[in-house]
C-alpha positions in Angstrom: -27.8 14.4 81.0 -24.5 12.6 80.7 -26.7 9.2 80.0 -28.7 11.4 77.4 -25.6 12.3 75.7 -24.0 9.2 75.4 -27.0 7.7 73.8 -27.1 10.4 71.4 -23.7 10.3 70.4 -24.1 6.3 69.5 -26.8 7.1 67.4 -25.5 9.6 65.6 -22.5 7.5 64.9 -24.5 4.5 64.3 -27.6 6.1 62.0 -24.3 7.7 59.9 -22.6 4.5 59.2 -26.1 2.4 58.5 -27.2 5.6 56.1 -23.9 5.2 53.7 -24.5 1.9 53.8 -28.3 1.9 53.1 -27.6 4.0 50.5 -24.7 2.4 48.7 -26.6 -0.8 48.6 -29.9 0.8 47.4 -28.0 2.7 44.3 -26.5 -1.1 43.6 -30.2 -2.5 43.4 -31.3 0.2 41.3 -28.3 0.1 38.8 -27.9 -3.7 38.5 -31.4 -5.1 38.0 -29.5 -8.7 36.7 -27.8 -9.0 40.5 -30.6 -7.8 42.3 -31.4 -10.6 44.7 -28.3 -10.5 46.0 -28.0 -6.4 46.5 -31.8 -6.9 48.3 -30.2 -9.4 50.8 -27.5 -7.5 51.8 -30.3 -4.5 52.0 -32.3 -6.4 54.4 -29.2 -7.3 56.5 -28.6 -3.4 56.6 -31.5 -2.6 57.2 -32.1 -5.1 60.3 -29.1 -3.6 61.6 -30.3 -0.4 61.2 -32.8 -1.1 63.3 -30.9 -2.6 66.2 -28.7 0.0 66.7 -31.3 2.5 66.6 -33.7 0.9 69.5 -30.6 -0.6 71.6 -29.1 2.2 74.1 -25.3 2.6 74.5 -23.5 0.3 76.9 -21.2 2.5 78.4 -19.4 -0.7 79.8 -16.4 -1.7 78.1 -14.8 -4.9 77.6 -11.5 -6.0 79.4 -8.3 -5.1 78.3 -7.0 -8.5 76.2 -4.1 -10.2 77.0 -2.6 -8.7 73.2 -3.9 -6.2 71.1 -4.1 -8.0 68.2 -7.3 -10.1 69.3 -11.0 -8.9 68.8 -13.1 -7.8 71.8 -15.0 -11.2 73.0 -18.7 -12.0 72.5 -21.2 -10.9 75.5 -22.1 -14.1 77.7 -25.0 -15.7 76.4 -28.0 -15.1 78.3 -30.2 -17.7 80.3 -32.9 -18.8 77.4 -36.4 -19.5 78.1 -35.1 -23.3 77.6 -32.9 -23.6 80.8 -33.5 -24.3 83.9 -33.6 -22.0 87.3 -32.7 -23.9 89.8 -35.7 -23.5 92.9 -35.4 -24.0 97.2 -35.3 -27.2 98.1 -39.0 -27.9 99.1 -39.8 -29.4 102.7 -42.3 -31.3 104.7 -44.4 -34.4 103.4 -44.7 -35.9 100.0 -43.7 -34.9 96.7 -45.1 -31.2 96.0 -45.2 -29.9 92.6 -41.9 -27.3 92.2 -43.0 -24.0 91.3 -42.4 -23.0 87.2 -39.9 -21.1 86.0 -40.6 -17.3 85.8 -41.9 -16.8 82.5 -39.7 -14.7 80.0 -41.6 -11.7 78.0 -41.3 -11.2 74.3 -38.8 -8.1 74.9 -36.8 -10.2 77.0 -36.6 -12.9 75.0 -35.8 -10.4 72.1 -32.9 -8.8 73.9 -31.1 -12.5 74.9 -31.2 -12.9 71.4 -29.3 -9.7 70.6 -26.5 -10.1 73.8 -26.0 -14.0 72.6 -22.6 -14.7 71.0 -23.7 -16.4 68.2 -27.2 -15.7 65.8 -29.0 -19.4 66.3 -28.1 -19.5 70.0 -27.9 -22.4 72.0 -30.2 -24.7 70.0 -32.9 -25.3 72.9 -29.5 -26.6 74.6 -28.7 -29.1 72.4 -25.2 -27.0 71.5 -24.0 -26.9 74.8 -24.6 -30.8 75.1 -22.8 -31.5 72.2 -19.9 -29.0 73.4 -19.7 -30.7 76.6 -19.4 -34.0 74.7 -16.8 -32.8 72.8 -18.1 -31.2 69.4 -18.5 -27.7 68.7 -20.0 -26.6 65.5 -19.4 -23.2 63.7 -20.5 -21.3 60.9 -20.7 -17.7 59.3 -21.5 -15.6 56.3 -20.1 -12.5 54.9 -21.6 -10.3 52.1 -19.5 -7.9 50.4 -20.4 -5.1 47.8 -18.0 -2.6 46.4 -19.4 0.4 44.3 -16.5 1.7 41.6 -18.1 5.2 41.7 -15.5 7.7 39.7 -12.7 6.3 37.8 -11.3 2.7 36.9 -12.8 1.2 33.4 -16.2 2.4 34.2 -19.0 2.8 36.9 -20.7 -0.2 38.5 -20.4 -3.0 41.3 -20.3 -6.1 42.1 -21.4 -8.1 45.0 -19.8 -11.4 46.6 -20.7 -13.6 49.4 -18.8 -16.4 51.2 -20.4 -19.1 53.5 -18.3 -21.0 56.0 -19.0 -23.8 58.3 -17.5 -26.5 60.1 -16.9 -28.4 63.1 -13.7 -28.8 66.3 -13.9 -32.0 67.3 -11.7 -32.1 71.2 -10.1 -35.3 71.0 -9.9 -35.5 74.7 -13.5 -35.8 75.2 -14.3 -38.0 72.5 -11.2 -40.7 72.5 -9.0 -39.5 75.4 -6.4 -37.9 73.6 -5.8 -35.0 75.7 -4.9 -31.8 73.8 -6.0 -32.9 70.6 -8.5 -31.2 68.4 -9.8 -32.7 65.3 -10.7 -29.2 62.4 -13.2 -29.8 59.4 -14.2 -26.7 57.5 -15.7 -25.6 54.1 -16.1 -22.9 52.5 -18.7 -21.8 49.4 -17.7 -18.6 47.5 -20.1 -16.9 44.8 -20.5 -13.7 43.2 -18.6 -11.3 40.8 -15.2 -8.6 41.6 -15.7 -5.4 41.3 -12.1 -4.9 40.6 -12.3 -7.3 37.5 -16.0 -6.0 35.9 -15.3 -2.2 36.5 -11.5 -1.4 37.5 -8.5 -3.5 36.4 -6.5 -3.1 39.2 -4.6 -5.7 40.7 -5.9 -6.4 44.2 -9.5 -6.6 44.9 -11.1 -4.4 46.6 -13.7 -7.3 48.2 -11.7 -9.5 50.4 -13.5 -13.0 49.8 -13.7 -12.6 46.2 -11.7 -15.5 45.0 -12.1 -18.9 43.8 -16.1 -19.6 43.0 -16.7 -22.8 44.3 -17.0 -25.4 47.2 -13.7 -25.8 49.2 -12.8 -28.1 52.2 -10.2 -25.3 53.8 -9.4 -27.5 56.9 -9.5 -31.6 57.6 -6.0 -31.5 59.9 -5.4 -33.2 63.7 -4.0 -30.7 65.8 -1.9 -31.5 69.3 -1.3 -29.5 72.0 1.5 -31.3 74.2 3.9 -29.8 77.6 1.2 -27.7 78.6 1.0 -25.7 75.4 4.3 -25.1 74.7 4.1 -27.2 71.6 1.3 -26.8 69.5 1.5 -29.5 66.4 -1.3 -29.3 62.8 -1.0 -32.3 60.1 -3.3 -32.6 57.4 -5.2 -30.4 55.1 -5.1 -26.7 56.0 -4.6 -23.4 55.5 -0.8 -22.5 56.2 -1.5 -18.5 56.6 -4.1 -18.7 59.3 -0.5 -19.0 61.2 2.2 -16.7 59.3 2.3 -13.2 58.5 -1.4 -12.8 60.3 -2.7 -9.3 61.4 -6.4 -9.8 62.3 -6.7 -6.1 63.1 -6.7 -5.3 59.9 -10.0 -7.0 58.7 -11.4 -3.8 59.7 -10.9 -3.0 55.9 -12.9 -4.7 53.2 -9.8 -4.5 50.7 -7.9 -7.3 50.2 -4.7 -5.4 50.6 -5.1 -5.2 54.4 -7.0 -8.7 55.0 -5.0 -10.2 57.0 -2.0 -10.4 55.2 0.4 -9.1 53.4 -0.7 -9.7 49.2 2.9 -10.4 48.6 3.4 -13.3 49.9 0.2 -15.4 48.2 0.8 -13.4 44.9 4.9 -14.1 44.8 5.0 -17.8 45.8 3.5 -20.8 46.8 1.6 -19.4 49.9 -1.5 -19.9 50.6 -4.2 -17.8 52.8 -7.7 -18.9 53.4 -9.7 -20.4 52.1 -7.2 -21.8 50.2 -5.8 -25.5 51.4 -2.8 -27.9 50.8 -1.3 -30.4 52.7 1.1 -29.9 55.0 1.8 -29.3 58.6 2.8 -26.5 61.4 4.8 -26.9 64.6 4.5 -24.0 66.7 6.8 -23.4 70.0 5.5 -21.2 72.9 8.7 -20.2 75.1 8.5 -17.8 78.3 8.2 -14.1 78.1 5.7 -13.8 75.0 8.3 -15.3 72.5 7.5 -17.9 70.0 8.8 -20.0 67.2 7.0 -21.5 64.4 7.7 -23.6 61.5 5.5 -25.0 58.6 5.8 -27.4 55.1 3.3 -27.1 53.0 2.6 -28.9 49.4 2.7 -26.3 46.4 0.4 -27.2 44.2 -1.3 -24.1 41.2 -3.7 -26.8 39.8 -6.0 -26.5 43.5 -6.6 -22.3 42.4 -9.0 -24.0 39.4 -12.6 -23.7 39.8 -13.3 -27.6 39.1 -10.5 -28.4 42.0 -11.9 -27.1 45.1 -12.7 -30.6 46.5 -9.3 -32.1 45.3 -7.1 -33.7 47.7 -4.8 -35.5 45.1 -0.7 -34.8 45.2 -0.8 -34.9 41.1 0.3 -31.3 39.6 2.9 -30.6 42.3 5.7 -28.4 41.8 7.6 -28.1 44.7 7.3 -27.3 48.8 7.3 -24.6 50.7 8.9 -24.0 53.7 8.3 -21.0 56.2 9.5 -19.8 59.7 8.3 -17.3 62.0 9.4 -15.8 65.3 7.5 -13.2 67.5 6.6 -11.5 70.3 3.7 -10.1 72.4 4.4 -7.0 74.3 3.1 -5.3 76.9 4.0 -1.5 77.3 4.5 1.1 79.5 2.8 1.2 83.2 -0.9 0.8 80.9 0.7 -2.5 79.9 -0.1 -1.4 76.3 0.0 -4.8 74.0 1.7 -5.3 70.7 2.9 -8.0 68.5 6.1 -8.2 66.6 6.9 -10.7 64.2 9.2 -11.6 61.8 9.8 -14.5 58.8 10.4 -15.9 55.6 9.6 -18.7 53.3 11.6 -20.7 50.5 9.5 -22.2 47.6 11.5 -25.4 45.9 9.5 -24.8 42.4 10.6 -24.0 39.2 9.1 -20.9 37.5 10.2 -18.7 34.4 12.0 -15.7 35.2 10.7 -11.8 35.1 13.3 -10.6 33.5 13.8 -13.1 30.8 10.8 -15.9 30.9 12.6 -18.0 28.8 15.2 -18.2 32.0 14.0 -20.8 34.6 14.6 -20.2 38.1 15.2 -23.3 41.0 13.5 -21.7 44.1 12.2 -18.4 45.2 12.2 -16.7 48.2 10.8 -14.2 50.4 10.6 -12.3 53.7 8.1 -9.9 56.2 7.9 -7.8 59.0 4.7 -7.2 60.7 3.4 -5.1 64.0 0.6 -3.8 65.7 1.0 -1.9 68.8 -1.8 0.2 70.9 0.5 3.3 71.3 -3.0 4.9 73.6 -5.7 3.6 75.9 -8.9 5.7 75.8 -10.1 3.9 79.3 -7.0 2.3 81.6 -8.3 -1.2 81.9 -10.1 -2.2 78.5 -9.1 -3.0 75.3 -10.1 0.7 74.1 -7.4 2.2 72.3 -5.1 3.8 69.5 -3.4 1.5 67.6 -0.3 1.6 65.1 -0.1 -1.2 62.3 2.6 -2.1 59.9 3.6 -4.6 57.9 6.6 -5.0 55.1 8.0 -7.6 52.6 10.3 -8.2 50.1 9.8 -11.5 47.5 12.4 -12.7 44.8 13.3 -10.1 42.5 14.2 -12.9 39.6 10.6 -14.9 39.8 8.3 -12.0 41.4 5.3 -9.9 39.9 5.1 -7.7 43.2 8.2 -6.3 44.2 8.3 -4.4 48.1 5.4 -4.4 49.4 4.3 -1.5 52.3 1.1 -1.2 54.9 0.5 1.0 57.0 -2.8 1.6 59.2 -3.9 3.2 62.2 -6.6 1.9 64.2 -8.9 3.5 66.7 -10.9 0.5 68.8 -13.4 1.8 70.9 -13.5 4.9 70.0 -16.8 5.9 71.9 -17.3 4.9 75.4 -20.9 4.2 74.4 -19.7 1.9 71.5 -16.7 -0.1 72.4 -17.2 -2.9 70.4 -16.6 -0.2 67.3 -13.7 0.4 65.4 -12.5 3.0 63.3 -9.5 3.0 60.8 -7.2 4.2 57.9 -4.8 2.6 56.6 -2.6 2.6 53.2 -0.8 -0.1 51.2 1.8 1.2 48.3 2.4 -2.7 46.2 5.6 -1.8 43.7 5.7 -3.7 40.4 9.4 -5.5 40.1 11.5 -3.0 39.0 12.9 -5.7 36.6 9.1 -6.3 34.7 9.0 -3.0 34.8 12.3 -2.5 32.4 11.3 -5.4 30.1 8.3 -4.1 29.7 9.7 -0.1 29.0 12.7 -2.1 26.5 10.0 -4.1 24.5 7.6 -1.0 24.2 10.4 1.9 23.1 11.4 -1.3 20.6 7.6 -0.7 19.4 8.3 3.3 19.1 6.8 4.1 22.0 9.3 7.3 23.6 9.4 7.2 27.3 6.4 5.2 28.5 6.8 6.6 31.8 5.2 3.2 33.4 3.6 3.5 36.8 5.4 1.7 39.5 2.7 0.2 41.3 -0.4 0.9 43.0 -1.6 2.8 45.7 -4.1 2.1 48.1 -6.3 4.1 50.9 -9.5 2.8 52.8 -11.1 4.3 55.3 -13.6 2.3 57.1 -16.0 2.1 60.2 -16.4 -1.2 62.1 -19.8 -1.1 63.5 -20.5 -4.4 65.8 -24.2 -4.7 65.9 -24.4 -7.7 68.3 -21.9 -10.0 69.5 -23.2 -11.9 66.4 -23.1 -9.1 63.7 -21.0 -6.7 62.3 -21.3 -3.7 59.8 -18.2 -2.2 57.9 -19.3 0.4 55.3 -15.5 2.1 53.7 -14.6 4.4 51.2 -11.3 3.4 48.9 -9.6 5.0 46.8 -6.8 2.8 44.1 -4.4 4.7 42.8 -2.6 3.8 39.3 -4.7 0.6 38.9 -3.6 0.0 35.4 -0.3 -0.4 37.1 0.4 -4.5 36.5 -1.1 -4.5 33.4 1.2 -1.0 31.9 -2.4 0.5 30.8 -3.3 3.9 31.8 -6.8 3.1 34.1 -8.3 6.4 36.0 -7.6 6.3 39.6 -10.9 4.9 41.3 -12.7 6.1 43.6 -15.1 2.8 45.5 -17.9 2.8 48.3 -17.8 -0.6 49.7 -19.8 -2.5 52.7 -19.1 -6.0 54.8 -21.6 -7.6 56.8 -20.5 -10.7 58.6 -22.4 -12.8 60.7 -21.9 -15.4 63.1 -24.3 -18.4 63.0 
């Protein structure tokens, strides 16, 4: 009876996530018969989930507790494949007797190795693992994003966008004896269209990838590992926020808000989060009892955002530096050991930019700084990685030189919430973005100078998602979520409807 239950309880959780997901996608093929091929593929991917989930039973098994709570529950061990060998008895007596085959692997089998493997396209016939064991491991995933703008904003509709990534480690160790060092390459291809620009006007979208629409390298840096780890060193071409500010929780939510960073920082300055590149380096410094420093220089550079530059490499356009530092800590509380991370930084940009305020004012340098934390505050099963988890994250930017003033998240996270699904996740969180008080009063002076009395401008915006992680396989995942943006016309001092979106994510893991 208890087995009966648990099963039933997955798939009612599972069949209710898949069905607002099914049926958000569906309604977008219907209403946009121009984007259809892409609403049909991200159908199909539903649908296949659908599917899974429905035929696989719960594993009432959970995954052990991680070392911090800030990294996702690993992949299942891949399974033996029909392509591997089993190793037999030695044989005995005379002469050289045929070994007996390998027991032969049935189509159900086979089917359910496939759905417990780590990655989609497996081991390759074993070709992967031989190139691992050489030294090279290759990588690649796809995420498809739709967001449906179903009450408010500018008007009704969505949008869907996509984002292919692939890319190669190369260990150095293996391949020319440099031990600890790990040679990153990495692209990335964006396409589609933001629902946020087509049918809201708010300022942050409410698809995560949606950003530049073309073909980027995002990493082609040498990275060193050296005193047993306690220096990590990256030179070259890479992505300075897969390092600072990072909160991978929440990626739960498909609004850029909350993935994985704080908006701020990219918005206010020459930061840059994936998949966006510059040149530069990070030096990170692992000292005793969870505590770490990093450092980083980066290359600021506005001419890479255009659409024709996402394969530039070239210095010319450069305004300035950037330089960042970050301390934390990983926690572990209580007698359940419950883990956390706790950091804190700050970055100064050497550029010139006009002024808020006063744009005919030009400013030498801007600044800014953050606070972010995630702690499991309750474990659902003493043990795993199942639990209740508290996320925050602040920042403040240069009030001369910044659109976004102070900048608030706030999330709660449960991971695991079923014992028969705890690979799941469910979440809210909120995000409240101010526009700098000091825009805001230029913009009130110039439009009472027009005649308008009192414009009563909105402040900024305000964000809520609620979202359910469903982990189909080690390999893919499902996250339909409801948002709701409040004051979109915020930035742009228009009065906009507050919206009201359905979105889904699908990733997958090739």
């Amino acid at each position: 009876m208890v087995v009966f239950k648990q099963r039933l309880n997955l798939r009612l959780a599972s069949s209710a996530a898949i069905a607002m997901a099914t049926w958000l996608v569906a309604l977008a093929a219907k209403a946009h018969r121009r984007r259809r091929r892409h609403a049909i593929g991200l159908f199909i991917l539903l649908a296949f989930g659908a599917v899974i989930c429905a035929g696989q039973p719960g594993n009432a098994q959970s995954p052990p507790a991680p070392t911090s709570a800030g990294n996702p529950p690993s992949g299942a061990s891949p399974a033996i494949s029909s392509g591997q060998s089993v190793s037999q008895p030695a044989l005995t007596g005379v002469g050289n007797l045929p070994s007996e085959p390998p027991p032969a692997i049935s189509l159900g089998q086979a089917f359910e190795n496939w759905l417990t493997q780590p990655t989609m396209t497996g081991d390759w016939g074993g070709l992967r693992t031989k190139l691992s064991q050489e030294g090279f491991d290759f990588n690649a995933s796809y995420i498809g994003e739709y967001a449906y703008n179903f009450s408010g904003g500018r008007r009704t509709g969505g949008d869907y966008a996509q984002q292919w990534t692939w890319g190669m480690n190369v260990d150095m160790g293996k391949v020319a004896g440099l031990t600890g060092g790990t040679f990153h390459l990495k692209f990335n291809q964006t396409q589609g269209r933001s629902t946020r620009a087509d049918f809201i006007g708010n300022r942050l979208s409410v698809q995560t990838i949606f950003g530049a629409e073309n073909l980027r390298v995002t990493a082609l840096s040498y990275e060193q590992n050296l005193f047993g780890n306690t220096l990590d060193l990256k030179a070259g071409y890479l992505v300075m926020g897969d390092d600072f500010a990072v909160t991978r929780l929440l990626c739960l939510f498909e609004n850029v808000a909350f993935c994985a960073h704080p908006q701020s920082l990219p918005n206010d300055s020459g930061w840059t989060d994936y998949p966006n590149s510059r040149w530069g380096g990070v030096a990170i410094v692992n000292l005793p009892h969870g505590i770490y420093a990093e450092t980083a220089i980066q290359d600021v550079n506005p001419t890479y955002a255009l659409h024709q530059n996402g394969l530039k490499f070239s210095l010319q356009g450069s305004t300035g530096v950037l330089f960042a530092q970050e301390f934390g800590k990983t926690v572990q509380l209580g007698p359940a050991f419950l883990p956390g991370h706790y950091k804190i930084g700050g970055y100064y940009d050497t550029s010139s930019v006009p002024g808020i305020a006063n744009p005919q004012l030009t400013y030498s340098g801007r600044y800014g700084g953050y606070l972010v934390a995630d702690q499991m505050v309750w474990n659902f099963e003493p043990g795993t990685n199942r639990g209740l988890i508290v996320v925050a994250n602040a920042t403040v930017n240069d009030k001369r030189t910044s659109q976004i003033g102070p900048y608030f998240t706030a999330a709660l996270i449960a991971q695991g919430p079923f014992a028969a699904r705890p690979r799941d996740s469910i979440g809210i969180g909120y995000v409240r973005d101010f526009v700098n008080r000091n825009l805001v009063q230029r913009e009130t002076t110039e439009l009472e100078a027009e005649g308008v009395v009192n414009p009563d401008l909105a402040l900024g915006e305000n964000i809520l998602e609620i979202a359910y992680g469903l982990q189909v396989t080690p390999w893919m995942a499902i996250h339909p979520n409801v948002q709701y943006i409040g004051n979109p016309g915020a930035f742009t001092f228009t009065h906009i409807p507050n919206a009201w979106v359905f979105g889904v994510h699908v990733g997958l893991i090739f």
